[in-house]
C-alpha positions as CSV (number, residue, x, y, z in Angstrom):
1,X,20.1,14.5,29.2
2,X,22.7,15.8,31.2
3,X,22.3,18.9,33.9
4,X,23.9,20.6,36.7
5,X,25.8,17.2,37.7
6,X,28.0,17.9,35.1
7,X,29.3,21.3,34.2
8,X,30.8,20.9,30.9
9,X,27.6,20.5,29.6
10,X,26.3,24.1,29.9
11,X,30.5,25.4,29.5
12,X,30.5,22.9,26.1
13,X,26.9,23.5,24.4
14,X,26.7,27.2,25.0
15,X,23.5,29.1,24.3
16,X,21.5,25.8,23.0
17,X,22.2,24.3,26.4
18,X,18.9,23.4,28.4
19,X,17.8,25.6,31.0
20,X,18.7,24.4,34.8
21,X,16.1,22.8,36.4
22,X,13.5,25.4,37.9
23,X,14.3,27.9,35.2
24,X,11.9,28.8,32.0
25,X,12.1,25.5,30.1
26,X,14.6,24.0,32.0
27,X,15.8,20.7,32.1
28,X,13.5,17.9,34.1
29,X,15.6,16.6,36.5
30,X,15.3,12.6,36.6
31,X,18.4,12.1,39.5
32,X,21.0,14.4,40.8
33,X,23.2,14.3,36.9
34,X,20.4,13.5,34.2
35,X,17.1,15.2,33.1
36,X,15.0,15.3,30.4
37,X,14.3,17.8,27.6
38,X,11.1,19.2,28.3
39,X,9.7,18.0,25.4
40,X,9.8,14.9,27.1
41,X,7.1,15.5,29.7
42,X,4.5,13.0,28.0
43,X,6.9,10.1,28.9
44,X,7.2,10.8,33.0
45,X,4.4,8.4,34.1
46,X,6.4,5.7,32.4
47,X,9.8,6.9,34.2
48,X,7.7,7.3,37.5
49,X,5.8,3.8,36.6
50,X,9.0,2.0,36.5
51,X,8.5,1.0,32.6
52,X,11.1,3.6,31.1
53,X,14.6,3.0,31.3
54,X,17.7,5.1,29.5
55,X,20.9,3.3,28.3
56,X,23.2,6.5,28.1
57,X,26.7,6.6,26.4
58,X,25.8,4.2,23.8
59,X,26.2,3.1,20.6
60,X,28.2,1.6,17.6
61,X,32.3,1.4,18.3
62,X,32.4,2.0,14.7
63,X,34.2,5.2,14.1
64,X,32.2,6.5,11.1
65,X,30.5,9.7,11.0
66,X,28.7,8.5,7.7
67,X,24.7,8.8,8.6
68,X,24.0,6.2,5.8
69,X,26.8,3.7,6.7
70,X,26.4,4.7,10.6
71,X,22.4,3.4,10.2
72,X,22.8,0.5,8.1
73,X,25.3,-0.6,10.3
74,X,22.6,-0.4,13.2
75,X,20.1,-2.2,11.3
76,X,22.1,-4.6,10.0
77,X,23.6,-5.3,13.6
78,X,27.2,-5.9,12.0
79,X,29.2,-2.6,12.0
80,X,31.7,-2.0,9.9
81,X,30.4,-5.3,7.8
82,X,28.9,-3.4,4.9
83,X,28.5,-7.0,2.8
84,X,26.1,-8.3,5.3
85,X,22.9,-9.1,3.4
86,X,20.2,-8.8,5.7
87,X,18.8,-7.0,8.4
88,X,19.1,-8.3,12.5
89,X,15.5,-7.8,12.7
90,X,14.8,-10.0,9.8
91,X,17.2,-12.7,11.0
92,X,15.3,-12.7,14.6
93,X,11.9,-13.3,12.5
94,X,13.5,-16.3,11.0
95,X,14.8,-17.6,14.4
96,X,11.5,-17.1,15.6
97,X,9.3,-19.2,13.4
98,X,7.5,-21.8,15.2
99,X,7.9,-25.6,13.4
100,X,4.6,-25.9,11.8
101,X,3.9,-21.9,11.8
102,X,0.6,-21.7,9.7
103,X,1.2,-19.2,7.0
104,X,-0.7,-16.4,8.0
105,X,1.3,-16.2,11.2
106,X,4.3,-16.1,9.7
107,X,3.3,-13.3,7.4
108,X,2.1,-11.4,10.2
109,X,5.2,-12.1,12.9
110,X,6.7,-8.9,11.7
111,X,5.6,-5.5,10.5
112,X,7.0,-2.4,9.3
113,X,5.5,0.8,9.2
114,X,5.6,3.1,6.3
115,X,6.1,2.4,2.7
116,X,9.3,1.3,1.7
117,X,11.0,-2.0,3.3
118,X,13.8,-0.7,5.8
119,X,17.6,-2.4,6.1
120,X,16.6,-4.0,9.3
121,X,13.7,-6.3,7.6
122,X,15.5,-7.4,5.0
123,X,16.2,-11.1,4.1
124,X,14.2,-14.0,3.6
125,X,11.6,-14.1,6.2
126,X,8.2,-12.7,5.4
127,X,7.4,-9.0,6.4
128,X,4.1,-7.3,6.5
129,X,4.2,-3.4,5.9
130,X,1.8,-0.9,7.4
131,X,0.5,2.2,5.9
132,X,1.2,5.5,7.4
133,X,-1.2,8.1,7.8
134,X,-4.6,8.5,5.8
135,X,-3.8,5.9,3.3
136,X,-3.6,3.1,6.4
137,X,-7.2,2.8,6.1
138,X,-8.1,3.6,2.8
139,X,-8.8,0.5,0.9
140,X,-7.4,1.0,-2.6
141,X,-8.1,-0.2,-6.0
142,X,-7.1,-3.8,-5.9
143,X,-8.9,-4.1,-2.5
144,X,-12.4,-4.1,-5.1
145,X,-13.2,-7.4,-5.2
146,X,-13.4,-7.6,-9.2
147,X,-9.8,-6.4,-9.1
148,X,-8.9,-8.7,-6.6
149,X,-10.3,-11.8,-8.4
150,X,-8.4,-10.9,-11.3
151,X,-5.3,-10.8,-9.4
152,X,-5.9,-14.1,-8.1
153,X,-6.1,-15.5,-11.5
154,X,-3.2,-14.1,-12.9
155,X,-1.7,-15.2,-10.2
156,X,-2.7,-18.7,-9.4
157,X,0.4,-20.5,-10.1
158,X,2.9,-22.4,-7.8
159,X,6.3,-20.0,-8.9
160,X,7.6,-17.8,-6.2
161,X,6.3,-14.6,-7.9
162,X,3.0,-15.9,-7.7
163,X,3.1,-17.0,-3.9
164,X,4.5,-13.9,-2.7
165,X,1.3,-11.7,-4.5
166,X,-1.2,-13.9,-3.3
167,X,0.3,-14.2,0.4
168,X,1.1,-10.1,0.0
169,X,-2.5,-10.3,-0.6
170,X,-4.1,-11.9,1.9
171,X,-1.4,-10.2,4.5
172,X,-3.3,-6.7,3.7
173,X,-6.6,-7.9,3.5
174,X,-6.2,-9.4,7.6
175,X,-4.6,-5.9,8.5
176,X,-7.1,-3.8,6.3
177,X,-9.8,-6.0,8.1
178,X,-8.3,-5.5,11.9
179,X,-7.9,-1.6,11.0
180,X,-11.6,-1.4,9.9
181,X,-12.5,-1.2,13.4
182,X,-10.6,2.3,14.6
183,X,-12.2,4.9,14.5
184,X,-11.4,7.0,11.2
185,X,-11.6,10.2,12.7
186,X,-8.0,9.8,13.6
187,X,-7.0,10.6,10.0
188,X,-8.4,13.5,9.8
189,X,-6.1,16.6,8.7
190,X,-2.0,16.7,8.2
191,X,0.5,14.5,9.9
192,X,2.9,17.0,11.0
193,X,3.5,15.8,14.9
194,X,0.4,14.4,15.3
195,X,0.5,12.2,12.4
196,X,3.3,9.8,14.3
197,X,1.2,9.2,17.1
198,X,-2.1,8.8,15.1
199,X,0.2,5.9,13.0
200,X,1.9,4.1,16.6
201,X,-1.5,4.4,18.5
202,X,-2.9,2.7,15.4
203,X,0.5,0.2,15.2
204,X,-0.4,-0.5,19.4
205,X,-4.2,-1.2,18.8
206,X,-3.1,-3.8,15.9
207,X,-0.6,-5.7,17.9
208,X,-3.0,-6.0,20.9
209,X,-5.2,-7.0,18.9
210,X,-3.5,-10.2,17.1
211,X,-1.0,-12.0,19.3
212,X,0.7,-13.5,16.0
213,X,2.6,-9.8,15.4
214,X,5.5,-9.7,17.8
215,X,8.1,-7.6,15.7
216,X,7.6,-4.5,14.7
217,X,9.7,-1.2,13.1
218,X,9.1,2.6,12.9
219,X,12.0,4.7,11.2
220,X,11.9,8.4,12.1
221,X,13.6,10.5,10.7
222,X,14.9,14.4,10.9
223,X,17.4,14.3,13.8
224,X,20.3,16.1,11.8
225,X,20.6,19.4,13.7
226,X,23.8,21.1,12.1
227,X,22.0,24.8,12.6
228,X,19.8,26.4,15.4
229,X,19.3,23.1,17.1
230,X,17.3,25.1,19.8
231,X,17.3,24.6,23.5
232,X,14.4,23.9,25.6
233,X,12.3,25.2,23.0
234,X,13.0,25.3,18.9
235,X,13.8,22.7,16.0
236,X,15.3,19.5,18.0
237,X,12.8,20.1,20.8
238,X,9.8,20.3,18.2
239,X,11.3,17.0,16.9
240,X,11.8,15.4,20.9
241,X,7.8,16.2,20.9
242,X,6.2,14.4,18.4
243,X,9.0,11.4,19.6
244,X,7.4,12.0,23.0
245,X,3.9,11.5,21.6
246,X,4.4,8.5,19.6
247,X,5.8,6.9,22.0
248,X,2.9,7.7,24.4
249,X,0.5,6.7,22.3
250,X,2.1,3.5,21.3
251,X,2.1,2.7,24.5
252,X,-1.5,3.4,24.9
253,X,-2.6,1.5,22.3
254,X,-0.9,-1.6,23.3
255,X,-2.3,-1.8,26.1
256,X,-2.6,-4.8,28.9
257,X,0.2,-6.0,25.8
258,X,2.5,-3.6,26.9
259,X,3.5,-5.3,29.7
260,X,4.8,-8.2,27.3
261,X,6.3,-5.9,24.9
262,X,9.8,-3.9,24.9
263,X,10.2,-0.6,23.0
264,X,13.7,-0.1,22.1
265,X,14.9,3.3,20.8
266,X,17.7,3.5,19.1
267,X,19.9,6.4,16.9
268,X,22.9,5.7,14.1
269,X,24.6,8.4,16.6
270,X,25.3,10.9,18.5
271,X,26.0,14.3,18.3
272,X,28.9,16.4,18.9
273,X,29.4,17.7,22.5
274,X,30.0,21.5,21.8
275,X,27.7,23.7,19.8
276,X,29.1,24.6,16.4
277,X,29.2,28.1,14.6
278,X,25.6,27.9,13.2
279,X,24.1,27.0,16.6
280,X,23.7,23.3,16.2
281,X,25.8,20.2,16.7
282,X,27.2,17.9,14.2
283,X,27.2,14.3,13.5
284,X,28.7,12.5,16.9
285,X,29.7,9.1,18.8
286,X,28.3,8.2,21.9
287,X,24.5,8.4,22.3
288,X,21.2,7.3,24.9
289,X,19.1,4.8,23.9
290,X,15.5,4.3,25.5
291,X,13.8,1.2,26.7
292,X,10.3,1.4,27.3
293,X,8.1,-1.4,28.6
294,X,6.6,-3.9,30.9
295,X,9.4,-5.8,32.9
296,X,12.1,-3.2,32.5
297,X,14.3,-2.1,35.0
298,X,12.9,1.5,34.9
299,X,13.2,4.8,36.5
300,X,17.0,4.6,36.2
301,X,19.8,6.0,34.0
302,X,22.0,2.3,32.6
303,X,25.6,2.4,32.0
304,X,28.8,3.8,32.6
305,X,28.5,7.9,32.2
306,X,32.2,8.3,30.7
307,X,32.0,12.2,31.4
308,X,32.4,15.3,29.8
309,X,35.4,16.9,30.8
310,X,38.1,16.6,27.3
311,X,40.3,14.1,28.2
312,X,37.0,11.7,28.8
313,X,35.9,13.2,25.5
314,X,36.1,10.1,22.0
315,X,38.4,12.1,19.6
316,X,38.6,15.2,21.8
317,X,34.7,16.5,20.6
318,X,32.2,13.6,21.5
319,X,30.7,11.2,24.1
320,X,32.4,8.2,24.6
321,X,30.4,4.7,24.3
322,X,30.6,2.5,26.8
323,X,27.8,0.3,25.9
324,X,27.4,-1.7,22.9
325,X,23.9,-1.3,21.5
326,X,24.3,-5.1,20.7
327,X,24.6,-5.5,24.3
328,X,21.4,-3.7,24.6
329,X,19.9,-5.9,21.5
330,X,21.4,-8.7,22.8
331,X,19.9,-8.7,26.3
332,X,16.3,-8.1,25.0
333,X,16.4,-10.7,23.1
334,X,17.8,-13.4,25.5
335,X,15.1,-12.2,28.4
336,X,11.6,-11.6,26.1
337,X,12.3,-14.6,23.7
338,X,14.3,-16.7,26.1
339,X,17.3,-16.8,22.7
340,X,19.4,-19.4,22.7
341,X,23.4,-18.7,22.4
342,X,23.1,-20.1,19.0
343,X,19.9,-18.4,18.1
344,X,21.3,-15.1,19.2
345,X,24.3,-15.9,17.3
346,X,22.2,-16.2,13.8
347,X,20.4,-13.0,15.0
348,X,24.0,-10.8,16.0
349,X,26.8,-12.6,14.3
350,X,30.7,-12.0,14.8
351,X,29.1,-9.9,18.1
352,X,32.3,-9.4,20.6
353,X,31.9,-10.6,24.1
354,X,28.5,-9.5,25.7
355,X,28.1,-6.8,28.6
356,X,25.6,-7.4,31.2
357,X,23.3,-4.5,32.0
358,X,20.7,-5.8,33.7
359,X,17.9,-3.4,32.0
360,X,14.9,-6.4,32.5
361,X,13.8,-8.8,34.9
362,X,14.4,-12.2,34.1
């Protein structure tokens, strides 16, 4: 994200450098030290719209390089605390439970996209998943009502086991139901790029359509570059793409709801500064994070850019954080669902002292 305004960057990352701005897939300059990857281009409206913000040289002060440590500690939103048993996003759907929630919405507060249950939503409050790709749509075997009866009556008792089936139950049948009314065509051939979008235009469309989902989780993965990263063109930008698009079409299908909503992206970490000797970069520090949205402070770069230059450098070879991506959590959380400081303490426990950014109105 970084151009001409600071010249380490083309001296440090050598041939996978982006192109200055103006030259064959250069960078897109956003102000006179950042621009954007290329890649990127489906997300300028938003910048230019005011709705997309950057939170650059951020992160976890945690000093692993450990990608499975590094990411639960970002889901967890406790590094270094590897006993903590649930997820911050899963604390936040607790907090959020309205007294006398009817079932049904508190099955549908929260949902995750994709198959398997991610760090962040785990815990005790209840946690709808979405299907990814063609199967998101495709009613399955104990969809057929016969099958479904059946279920029922194995399952009519009062234990737990038999609560969580038939409320797992009834949780797809609402979503199956709302996704009835897209158009199918969308699943039509691979997922490769596309298939992200297809699954977060899909996600959009289901949360404008029921006000009673207000959390919601996409992991994406494939972000370690340790050979020929590429430049303005190649592997990472290929990756920056489809990111570009999902985004986008979240966005899209959101809606008028978009302007209620806050898209926060977030990454375990950076990588390092200079290029390696396989033409990538290997696992970093400091990183950006994006915000995208209605009410956000947009079209600006947030925080304090620490520099490139080797003495500004965290252990001599990567970006130094300056924010806290609890501060960025943190901040969200306080403005869009007006947290108390005890609420936000359940949500983000033993957080150090917060950071003002100022990344939404209040």
């Amino acid at each position: 994200m970084v151009h001409d305004g600071d010249t380490a960057y083309h001296q440090l990352r050598g041939s996978i450098a982006l192109a200055r701005p103006g030259e064959p897939d250069g960078v897109i300059p956003i102000d006179s030290l950042f621009g954007l990857n290329p890649a990127f281009a489906p997300l300028l409206p938003y910048w230019e719209s005011k709705q997309l913000a950057f939170i650059h040289a951020s992160g976890s002060h945690d000093p692993t390089r450990s990608h499975f440590d590094a990411q639960d500690y970002m889901e967890s939103g406790t590094p270094g605390r590897k006993s903590t048993p649930d997820g911050w996003l899963n604390r936040l759907a607790a907090v959020l439970v309205s007294p006398g929630a009817t079932q049904a919405a508190q099955r549908l507060q929260a949902v995750n996209l994709g198959p398997t249950m991610p760090r962040i939503f785990s815990g005790n409050a209840a946690v709808a998943s979405l299907a990814a790709g063609r199967s998101a749509t495709t009613r399955g075997l104990t969809d057929q009502p016969q099958v479904a009866a059946a279920f029922a009556q194995i399952y009519a008792g009062n234990d737990r086991l038999s609560q969580t089936v038939r409320e797992a139950t009834a949780t797809r049948r609402e979503i199956m139901d709302m996704l009835s009314s897209d158009d199918a065509a969308a699943d039509q051939g691979a997922l490769s790029l596309q298939g992200l979008a297809t699954d977060t235009a899909r996600l959009g469309a289901l949360m404008a359509r029921d006000a009673r989902i207000r959390l919601a989780f996409v992991p994406v993965g494939g972000w370690d570059t340790h050979a020929n990263q590429g430049g303005g063109r190649g592997q990472l930008s290929n990756r920056f793409a489809l990111l570009a698009r999902a985004l986008a079409a979240l966005a899209q299908g959101l809606g008028d709801r978009l302007q209620d909503t806050h898209i926060l992206v977030l990454s375990e970490f950076g990588r390092t500064v200079k290029q390696n000797g396989t033409n990538g970069t290997d696992h970093g520090h400091g990183n950006v994070a994006f915000l995208l949205g209605g009410g956000v402070k947009g079209g600006r770069v947030h925080g304090q850019w620490p520099g490139l230059d080797s003495a500004a450098l965290y252990e001599g070879r990567d970006l130094a954080i300056t924010t806290d991506f609890r501060d960025i959590i943190a901040e969200l959380l306080e403005q869009r669902f007006r947290l108390t400081d005890t609420q936000l303490a359940a949500v983000l426990p033993d957080m150090p002292r917060r950071k003002t950014i100022g990344l939404v109105t209040s």
